[in-house]
N, C-alpha and C positions, 0 to 999 in steps of 0.2 A: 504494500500500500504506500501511495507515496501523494504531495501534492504538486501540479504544475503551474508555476504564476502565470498568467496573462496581465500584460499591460497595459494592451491596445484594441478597440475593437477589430483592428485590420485583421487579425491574428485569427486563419481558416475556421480554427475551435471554436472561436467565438458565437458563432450564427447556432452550432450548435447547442452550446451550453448556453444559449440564449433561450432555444426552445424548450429546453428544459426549464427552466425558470420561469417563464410563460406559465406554460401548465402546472407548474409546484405552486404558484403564489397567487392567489387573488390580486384582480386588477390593482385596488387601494395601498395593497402591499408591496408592488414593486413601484420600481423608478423611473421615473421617463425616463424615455431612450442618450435624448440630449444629455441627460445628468447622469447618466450611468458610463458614455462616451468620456465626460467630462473629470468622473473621478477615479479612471482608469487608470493614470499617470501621481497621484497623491500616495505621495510619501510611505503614508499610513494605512492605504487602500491594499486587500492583497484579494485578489479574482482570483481563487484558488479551485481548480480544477481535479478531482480524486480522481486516482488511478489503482486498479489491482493490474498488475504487470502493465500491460498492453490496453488493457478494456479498462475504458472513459466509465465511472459509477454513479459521479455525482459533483458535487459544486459546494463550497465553502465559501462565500464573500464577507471578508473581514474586515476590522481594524485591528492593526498592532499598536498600543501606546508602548511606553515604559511602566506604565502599572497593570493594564489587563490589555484586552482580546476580547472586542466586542462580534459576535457574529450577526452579521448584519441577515446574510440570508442562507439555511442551509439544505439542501436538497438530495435526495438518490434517486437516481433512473427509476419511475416505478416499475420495470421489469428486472432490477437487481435488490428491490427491498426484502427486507427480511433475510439477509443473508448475512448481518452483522456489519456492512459496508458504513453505513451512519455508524457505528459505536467505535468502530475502528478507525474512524476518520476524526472523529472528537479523540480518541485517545492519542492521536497520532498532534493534535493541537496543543492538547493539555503537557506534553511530553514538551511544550515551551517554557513550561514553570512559570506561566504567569495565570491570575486568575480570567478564568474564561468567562464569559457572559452573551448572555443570550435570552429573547424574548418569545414568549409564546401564548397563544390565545387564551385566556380564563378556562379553566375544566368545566367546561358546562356541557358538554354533550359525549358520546362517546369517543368521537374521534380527537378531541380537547382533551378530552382525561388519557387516551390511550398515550398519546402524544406527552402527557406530562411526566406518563408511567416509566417511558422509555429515558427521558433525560433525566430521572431519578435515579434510574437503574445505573446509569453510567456516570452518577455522581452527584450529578445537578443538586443545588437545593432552590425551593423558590424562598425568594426574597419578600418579604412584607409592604415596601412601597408602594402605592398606589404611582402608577407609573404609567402616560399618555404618550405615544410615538407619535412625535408631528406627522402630519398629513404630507404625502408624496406628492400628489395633486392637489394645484388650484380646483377650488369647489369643496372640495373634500374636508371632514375633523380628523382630527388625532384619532387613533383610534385604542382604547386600554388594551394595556397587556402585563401579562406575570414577566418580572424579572426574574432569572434563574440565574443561577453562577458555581462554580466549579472552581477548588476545591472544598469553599465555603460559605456562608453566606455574606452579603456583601455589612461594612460597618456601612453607620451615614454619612460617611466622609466616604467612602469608597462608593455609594450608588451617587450621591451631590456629584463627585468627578465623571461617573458616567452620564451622568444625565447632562451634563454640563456638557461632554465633549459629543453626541448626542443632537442636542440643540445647534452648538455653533462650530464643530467641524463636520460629523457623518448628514446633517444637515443643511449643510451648505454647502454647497457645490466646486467652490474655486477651489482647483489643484494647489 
């Protein structure tokens, strides 16, 4: 298992690991195009692409700081799910020694709970913050979500710095 950065949308993968992300993420969830071109080349941005040898499984898009590893969006092929590919690509992150973090819908239905059961399993804890991701789209609200994090739960000095870098870096667009 390993991960491949992309940079650039030029980059052939790209269209593909596009399509996949398409279909993993509700409309409101992803990024326009333009903004997602735009923080291709940031610093802190990593388009990380999983691989088990040769065969493409899934998609990690992250931020690196110096205190965590925010995951912004993460995905497996749904004809390679259940095959431990997610668990193995979060361990292969966490093996950065920083804390990881990561956002996911409120457990209110099955596929919300199933969804929480797994990032538990592989460490996660959820966080207590009441916690609103600005809106990708004009038109659009924040929409709530559970903070989780990995290997502990975040202090409020540790979620303030996420939510802060959040708001005026993963939220704003300039490289």
């Amino acid at each position: 298992m390993r991960f491949e950065r992309l940079t650039t949308t030029k980059d052939p993968r790209y269209t593909e690991a596009m399509e996949l992300y398409r279909i993993s993420f509700p409309f409101h969830e992803q990024r326009e195009p333009d903004s997602q071109s735009q923080i291709m080349s940031h610093k802190d941005y990593q388009f990380l692409l999983i691989y088990d040898e040769s065969q493409f499984v899934g998609l990690i898009l992250c931020w690196e700081t110096e205190q965590f590893i925010y995951v912004e969006h993460f995905c497996i092929l749904p004809a390679m799910r259940n095959r431990k590919y997610g668990q193995k690509a979060l361990e292969l992150l966490n093996q950065r020694g920083k804390t990881v973090i990561l956002e996911i819908d409120p457990p209110v239905d099955e596929v919300s709970i199933r969804r929480k059961s797994f990032y538990e399993r592989v460490s996660f804890q959820a966080n207590s913050y009441t916690h609103c991701h600005p809106a990708y789209h004009a038109g659009y609200e924040g929409h709530h979500l559970v903070v989780m994090s990995c290997p502990e739960p975040l202090s409020e000095a540790g979620y303030d710095a996420f939510d802060r870098f959040l708001k005026t870096v993963v939220m704003h667009v300039s490289p």
